[in-house]
N, C-alpha and C positions, 0 to 999 in steps of 0.2 A: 613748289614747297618741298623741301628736305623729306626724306622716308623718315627720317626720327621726329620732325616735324608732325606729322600727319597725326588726326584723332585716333584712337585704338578703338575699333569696335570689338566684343567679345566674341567667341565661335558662334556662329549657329547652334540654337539647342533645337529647333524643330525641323524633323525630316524634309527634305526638298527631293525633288525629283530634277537635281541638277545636272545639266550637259557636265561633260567630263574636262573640256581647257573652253578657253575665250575669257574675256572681260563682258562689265556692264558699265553705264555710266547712269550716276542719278544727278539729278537738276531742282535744286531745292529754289523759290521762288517767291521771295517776299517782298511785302508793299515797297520798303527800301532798299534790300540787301539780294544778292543772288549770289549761289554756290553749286558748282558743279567739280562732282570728283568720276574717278575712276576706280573701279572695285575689282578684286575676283573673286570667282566662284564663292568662295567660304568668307568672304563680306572683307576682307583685308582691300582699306583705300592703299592705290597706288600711286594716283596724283589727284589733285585738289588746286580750286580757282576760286576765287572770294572775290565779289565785287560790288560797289554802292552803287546806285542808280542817282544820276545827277538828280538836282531839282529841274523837276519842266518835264523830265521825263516821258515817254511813251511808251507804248504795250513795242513798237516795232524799234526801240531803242532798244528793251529788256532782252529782246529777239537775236538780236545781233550780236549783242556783249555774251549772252551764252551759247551760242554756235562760237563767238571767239575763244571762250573759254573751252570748251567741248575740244575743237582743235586742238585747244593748246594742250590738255589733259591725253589725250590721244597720243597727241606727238610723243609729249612727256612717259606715257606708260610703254611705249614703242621703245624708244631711247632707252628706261632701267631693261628689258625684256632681252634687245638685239646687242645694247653697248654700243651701235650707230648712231654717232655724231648727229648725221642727217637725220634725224628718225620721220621728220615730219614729211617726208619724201614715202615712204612705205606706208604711210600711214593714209597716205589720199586726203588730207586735208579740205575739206571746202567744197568735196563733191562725194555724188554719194558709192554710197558701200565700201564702208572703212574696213578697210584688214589690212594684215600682217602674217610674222611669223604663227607659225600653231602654237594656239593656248595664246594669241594676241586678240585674233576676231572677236569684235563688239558683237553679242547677245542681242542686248535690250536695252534701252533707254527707258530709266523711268524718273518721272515729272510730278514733285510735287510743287501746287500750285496756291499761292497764297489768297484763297478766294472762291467763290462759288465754281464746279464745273462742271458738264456734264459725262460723266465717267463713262458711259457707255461709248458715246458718238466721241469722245478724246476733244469735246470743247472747251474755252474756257467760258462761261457765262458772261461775269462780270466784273469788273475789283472797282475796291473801296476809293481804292487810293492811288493805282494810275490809270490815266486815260488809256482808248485805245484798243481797250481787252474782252469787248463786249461780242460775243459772238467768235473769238477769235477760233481757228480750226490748228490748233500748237501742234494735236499729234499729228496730224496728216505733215504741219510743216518739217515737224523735228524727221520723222517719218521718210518724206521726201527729198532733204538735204541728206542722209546717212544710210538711208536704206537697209534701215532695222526697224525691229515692231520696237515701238513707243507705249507707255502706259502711263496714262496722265488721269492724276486722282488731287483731290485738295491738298495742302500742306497738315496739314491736321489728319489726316485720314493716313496719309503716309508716314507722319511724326508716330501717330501710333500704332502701326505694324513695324517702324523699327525698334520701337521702345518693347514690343513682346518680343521680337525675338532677338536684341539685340540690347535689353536695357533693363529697366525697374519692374517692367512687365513680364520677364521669362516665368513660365512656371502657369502664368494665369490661362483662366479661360475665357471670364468676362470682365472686359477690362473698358474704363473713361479716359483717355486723354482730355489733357484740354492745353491748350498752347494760347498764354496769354502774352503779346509782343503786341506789332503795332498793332493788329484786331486781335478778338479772342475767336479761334475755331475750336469744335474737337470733333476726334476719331471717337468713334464705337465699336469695340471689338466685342461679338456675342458666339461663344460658340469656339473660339480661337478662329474667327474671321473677323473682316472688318463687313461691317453694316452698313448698304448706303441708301437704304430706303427704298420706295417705290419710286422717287422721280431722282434720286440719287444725292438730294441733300439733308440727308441726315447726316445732324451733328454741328447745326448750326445754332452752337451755343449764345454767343457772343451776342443773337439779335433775338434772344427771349426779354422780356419786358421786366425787368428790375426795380426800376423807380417811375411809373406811370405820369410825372410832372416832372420828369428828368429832361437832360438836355436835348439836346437833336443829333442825333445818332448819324454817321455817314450813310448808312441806307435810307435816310430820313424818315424812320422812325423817332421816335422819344421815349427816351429811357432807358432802352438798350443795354444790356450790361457790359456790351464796349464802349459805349458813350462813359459809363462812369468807371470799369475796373481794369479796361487797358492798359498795356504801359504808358501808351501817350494820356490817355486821361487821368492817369495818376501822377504822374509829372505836371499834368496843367493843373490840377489839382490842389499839387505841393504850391505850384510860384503861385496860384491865387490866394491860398493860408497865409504865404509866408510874405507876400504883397500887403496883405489886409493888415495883418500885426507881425512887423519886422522883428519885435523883440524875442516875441515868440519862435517865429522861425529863425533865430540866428544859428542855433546849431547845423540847421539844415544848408541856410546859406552859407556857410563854412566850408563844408561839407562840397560845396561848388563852386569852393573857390575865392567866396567873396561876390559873387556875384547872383543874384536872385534868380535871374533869365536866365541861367544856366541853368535850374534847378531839376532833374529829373530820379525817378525813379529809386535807382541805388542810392541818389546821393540819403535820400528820406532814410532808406535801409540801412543806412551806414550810422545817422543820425541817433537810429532809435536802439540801436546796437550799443548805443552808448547813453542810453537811458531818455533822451529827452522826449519831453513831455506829446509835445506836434507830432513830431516823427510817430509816436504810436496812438496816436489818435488818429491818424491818417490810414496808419496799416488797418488798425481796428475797422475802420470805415470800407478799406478795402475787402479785409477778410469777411464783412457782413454782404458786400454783395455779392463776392464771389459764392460763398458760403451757402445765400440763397440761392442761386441758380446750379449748385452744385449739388446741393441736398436735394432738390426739388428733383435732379436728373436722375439721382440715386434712385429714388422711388418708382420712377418710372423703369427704372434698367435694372437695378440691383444690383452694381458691379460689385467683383470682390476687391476691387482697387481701384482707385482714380489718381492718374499719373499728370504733375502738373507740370509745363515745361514753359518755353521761352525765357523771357530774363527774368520771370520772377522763381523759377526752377533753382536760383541761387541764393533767394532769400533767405534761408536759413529757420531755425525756430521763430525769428523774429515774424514771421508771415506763419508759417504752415501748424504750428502752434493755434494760433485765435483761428484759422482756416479748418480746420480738424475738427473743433468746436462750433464754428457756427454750422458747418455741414451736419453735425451730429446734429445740431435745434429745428433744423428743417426736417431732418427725416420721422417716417411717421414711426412712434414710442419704440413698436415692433419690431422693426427694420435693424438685422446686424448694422453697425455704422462699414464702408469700407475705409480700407487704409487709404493714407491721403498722404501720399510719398512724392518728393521732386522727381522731374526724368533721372534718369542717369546718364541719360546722351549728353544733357546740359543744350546747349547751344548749338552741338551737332544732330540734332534731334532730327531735323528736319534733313540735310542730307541722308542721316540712317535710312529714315525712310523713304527716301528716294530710292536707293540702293537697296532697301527692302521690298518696293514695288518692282524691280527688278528685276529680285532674285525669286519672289514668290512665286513658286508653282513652276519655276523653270526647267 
């Protein structure tokens, strides 16, 4: 990816105890999608690798495409640094203990991981949604291949230390993420840290009980509020409304094309952006269960912000509007409401935070 191409993070506004030259690389890690960039010190990416995970997929497929990408970012950040053609030659590709010129040598590798992990031990638990990752040992591996410390934390936990220090969060001190995409996790920052409980999963939003006759949750629970406020459960959501009464959903189905089975997410967002009726009965429905499990988390934490990201980060009034309001109806009378702001990273949220697990405390 081009240097003008590349997402803009903001300075660092919170003190670090940073080495003086070298790089970091973060490793963002989602049910479908995977990204790994290259940073320096002061969070400026210098190269960047985006890639989809086939269908059929594996935990030791997802393995492989980012050690590929990792090289290749490597290479890449060697190459702007020396001006050498070769650069992937200096760089040690593919075996470990990557260096280069000074002010080139990788730091840290940090890993956010879309799914339960064990943060201490650098495991991944379990994921939703590909096979493969149950137990898996990622930091020893990444660790092992590179010959740098690794710091592997959930996606959500990482989205939301880069969003304090690099997004809608600078300034806070207790602050909610929540990252709704293909599941919903969130970060807890208490304190300007992030929170990870006694067994290390706090912050698992997504599998608090919403609608107690709801449907069957990928953790196989019921009711879930990824079961119903997901991105993909709000796209199945849409095609089952817009399935039931076509007349109804026509806006929506426009909106995709002309085609129903396409119907996801934005297309709804776009729909109701232009008044129609479905489109914001749907949002409505959305912003009532987010809204409950958001308000109800407020009470428990008291944050002074709750920063919401993934693709629905781009919804506009049309979502964070009735989401603002129903959080307000859950909290108890008392309770200041907090502000209920989209990320700012947008969609790089989750890299930030890679590259924020990083850079913390380095």
């Amino acid at each position: 990816m081009a240097p003008s191409q590349l997402p803009k993070l903001p300075p660092l506004t919170v003190p670090h105890r940073l080495a003086t030259e070298g790089i970091v690389v973060g490793v963002d890690i989602g049910g479908t999608k995977q990204t790994v960039a290259a940073a320096q010190l002061d969070g400026t990416l210098v190269a960047l690798r985006r890639r989809r995970l086939r269908a059929g997929g594996t935990a030791q497929d997802v393995v492989a495409g980012i050690c590929e990408m990792i090289d290749a970012v490597l290479a890449e950040s060697a190459q702007r640094r020396t001006g050498v053609a070769q650069a992937s030659q200096a760089v040690g590709a593919g075996h470990a203990g990557p260096a280069g010129p000074a002010g080139h040598k990788v730091l840290r590798i940090g890993i956010g991981f879309g799914g339960p992990v064990d943060q201490k031990r650098g495991v991944v638990l379990t994921s939703h949604h590909v096979p493969g990752w149950d137990g898996f040992p990622l930091r020893s591996v990444m660790e092992g291949r590179y010959d740098v410390p690794a710091i592997l934390d959930n996606d959500a936990n990482a989205a939301a230390l880069g969003e304090l220090l690099f997004g809608a969060g600078r300034g806070q001190h207790n602050l909610l993420y929540v990252n709704v995409g293909t599941g919903i996790g969130a970060g807890v920052i208490v304190n300007g840290a992030l929170y990870h409980g006694e067994h290390g999963m706090a912050g698992e939003l997504g599998h608090v009980t919403v609608e107690p006759d709801g449907p069957v949750c990928a953790c196989g629970k019921r009711g879930c509020l990824e079961a119903v406020a997901s991105g993909r459960s709000f796209g199945r959501r849409a095609r089952e409304a817009a399935a039931r009464d076509p007349a109804a959903g026509a806006a929506i189905i426009a909106e995709a094309g002309g085609n129903p089975r396409a119907i996801e997410g934005p297309h709804v967002m776009a729909a109701a952006a232009k008044g129609d009726a479905l489109a914001r009965r749907l949002i409505a429905e959305l912003a009532e269960y987010l809204g409950r499990a958001l308000g109800n988390a407020a009470n428990l934490l008291d944050p002074g912000m709750i920063v919401v990201g993934g693709g629905l980060s781009e919804a506009g009034d049309a979502l964070f509007g009735p989401l603002a309001e129903r959080v307000k109806a859950h909290l108890l009378p008392s309770l200041p409401a907090p502000r209920v702001v989209p990320a700012a990273l947008g969609y790089d949220a989750g890299i930030a935070g890679a590259i924020a697990l990083a850079l913390d405390e380095l």
